[in-house]
N, C-alpha and C positions, 0 to 999 in steps of 0.2 A: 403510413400516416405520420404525420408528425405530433409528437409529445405536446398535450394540451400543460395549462402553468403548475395542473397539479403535480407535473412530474417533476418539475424544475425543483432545483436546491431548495428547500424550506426553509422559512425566516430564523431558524434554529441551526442551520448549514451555517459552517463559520464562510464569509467571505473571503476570509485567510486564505483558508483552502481552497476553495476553489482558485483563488489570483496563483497562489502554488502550483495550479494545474494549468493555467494558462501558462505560466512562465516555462513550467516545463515543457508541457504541448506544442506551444510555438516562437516562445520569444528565444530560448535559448538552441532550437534549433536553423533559427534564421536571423542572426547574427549577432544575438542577446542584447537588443537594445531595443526601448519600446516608449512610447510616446504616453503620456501623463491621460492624454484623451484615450487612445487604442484601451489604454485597463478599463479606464472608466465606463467605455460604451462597453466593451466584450463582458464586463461584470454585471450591465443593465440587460442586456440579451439573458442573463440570469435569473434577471428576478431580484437583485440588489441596488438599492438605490445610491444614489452618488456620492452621498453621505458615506453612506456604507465600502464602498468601494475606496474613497478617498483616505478612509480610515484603517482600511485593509494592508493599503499602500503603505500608509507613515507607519503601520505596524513591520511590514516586511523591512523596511527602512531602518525602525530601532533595532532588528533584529540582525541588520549588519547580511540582509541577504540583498538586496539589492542601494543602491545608491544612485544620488540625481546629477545629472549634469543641466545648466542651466544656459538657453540658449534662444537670449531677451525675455521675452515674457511666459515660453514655454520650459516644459522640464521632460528631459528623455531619461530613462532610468536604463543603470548597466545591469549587472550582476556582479557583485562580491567576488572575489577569487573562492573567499570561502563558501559563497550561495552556490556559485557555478560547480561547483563539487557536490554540495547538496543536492542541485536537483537534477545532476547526470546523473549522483547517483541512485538516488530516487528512480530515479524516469528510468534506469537500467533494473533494478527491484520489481519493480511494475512489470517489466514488459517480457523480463525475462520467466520472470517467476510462473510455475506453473508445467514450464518445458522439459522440465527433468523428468526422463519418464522412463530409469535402467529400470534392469530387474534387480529386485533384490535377493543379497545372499544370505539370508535368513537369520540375521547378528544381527542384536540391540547394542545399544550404548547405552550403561546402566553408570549411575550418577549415584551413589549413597552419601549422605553428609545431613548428620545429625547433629543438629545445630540446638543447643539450652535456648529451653525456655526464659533463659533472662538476656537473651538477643534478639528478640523477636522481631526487630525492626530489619535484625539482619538474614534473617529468616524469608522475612518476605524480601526481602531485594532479592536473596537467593532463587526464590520462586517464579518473582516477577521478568528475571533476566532472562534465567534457561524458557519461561513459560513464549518471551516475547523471541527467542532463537530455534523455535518449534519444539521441544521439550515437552513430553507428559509425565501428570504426577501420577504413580500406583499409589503413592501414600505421600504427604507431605514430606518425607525426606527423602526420596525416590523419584529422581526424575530419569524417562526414557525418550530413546529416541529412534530411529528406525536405520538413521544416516551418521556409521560409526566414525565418518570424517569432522562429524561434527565436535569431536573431541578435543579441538582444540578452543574451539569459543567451551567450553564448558569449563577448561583449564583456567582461561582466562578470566569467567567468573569469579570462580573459586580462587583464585591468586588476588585479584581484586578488592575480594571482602576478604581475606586473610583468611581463608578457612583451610587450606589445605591442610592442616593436623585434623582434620574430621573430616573430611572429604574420601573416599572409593572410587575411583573413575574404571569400569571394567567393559570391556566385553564378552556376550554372554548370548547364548541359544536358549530357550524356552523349552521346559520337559514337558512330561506327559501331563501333570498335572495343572498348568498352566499355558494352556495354548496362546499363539499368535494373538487370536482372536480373542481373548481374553484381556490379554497387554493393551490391547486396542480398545476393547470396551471400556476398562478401568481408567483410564490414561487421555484419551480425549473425549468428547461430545460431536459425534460426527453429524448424531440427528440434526443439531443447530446450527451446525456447520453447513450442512447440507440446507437447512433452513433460509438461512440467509442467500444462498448459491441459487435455489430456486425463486428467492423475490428479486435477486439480479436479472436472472433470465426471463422473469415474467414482465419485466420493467424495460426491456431494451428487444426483447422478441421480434416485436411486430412495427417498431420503431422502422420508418425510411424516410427520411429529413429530403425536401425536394425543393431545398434553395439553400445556395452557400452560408447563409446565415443558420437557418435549421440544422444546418450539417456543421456548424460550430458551435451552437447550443447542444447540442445531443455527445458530440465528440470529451467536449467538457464533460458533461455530465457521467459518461460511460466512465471515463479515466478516474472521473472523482468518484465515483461509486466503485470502481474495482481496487481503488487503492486500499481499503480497507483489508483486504484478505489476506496478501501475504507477510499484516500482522497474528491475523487470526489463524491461519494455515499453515501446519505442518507438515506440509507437501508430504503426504505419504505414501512411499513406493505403489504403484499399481497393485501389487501382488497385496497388500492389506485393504484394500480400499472397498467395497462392495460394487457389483457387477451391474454397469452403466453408472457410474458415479456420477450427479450431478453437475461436479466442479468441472467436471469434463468438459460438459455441453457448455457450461457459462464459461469456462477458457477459448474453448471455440468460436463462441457466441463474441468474446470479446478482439479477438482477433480480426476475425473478420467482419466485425462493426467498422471498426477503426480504420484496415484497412480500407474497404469503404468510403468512408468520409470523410480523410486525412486531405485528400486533396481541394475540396468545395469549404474546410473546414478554413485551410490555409492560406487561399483564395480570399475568403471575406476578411481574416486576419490583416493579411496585406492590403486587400484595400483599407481596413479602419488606421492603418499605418500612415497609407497616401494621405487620408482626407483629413488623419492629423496633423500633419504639415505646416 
């Protein structure tokens, strides 16, 4: 069936974003240039009105990710050399993310740095960084992680805010008293994780879009709704994960949406391309 309007982006969805998922979806792989109208309509197929969409634009514009070229009384927009980096590499985060799937060799990457109470601004950037490079806290000055390569963005933190005279960077096995599964409990929230993983899949399930348009409203939407996780998601090895993890299914679920409806999606693209002409 196709997604009735309550599924679409909410008046509370930035149109940013979503134009970000367009650009990446398809303007930047079909030859990064894209017509003033093609955003406009592909962003009402949304749910956002033209206002909305126009303002999306001149935001992406101040923001030095895409720029206009003018050609009489229309306007084709490129991508930035720095935007086109932005959203390969984006769109590689996305698509990638999720596929890593070694066994692990049973090492943490333990982070100790004991940061004064009269830093506290520097404290949280501390927390905020390792928390957004998948990092969990056993204790506010304890962060772990499951992937010991990760030691180098950890390094780089900690060099960043100057912290290295109170920094610890180790690796380290878990004793008797302190199992896997304990590191795991303390250190993330998988129930919410897994929360959110489940109103993915309940929201694209039963979804099958039966006209190129449908199939580029939903493509959208799938992309802009996945992007959010591998903020949230510390991809953790299989071997700590709990047995049938949900992230699974909605990893799967998202692949083969996409693949799917990448072509009827791309199809209606190109034609809103022609008719802006």
């Amino acid at each position: 069936m196709i997604a009735t309007n309550s599924n679409r982006p909410r008046p509370t969805d930035s149109a940013k974003s979503a134009l970000l998922t367009i650009l990446g979806e398809f303007v930047v792989p079909n030859g990064g240039s894209v017509w003033t109208g093609s955003l406009v309509q592909g962003l009402a197929t949304l749910g956002y009105s033209d206002r909305n969409a126009r303002q999306a634009i001149a935001r992406l514009r101040d923001d030095g990710v895409i720029e206009a070229e003018r050609h009489g009384r229309k306007t084709q927009w490129h991508a930035t050399t720095a935007g086109d980096h932005l959203l390969r590499t984006g769109a590689t985060r996305i698509y990638e993310f999720g596929q890593h799937r070694d066994p692990w060799d049973g090492r943490w990457l333990v982070v100790v740095c004991s940061i004064p109470e009269t830093q506290r601004d520097k404290r949280r950037l501390f927390q905020t960084r390792l928390s957004f490079a998948g990092f969990g806290f056993v204790t506010p000055t304890v962060a772990v992680s499951p992937h010991v390569l990760a030691e180098v963005t950890a390094n780089e933190v900690i060099k960043a805010l100057d912290l290295a005279d109170l920094a610890v960077v180790l690796t380290a096995e878990t004793g008797s008293m302190t199992p896997d599964s304990t590191m795991l409990e303390r250190s993330w929230d998988l129930e919410v994780l897994g929360q959110s993983y489940q109103e993915f899949v309940s929201t694209f399930d039963s979804v099958a879009p039966t006209s190129p348009e449908a199939s580029f409203t939903e493509l959208v939407r799938l992309v802009h709704s996945w992007r959010q996780f591998p903020f949230v998601d510390p991809e953790l090895p299989p071997d700590l994960l709990p047995a049938n993890w949900i992230g699974t299914t909605a990893r799967d679920l998202f692949d083969t949406s996409r693949q799917r409806w990448t072509t009827d999606a791309t199809s209606y693209y190109l034609d809103l391309e022609t008719s802006s002409l």
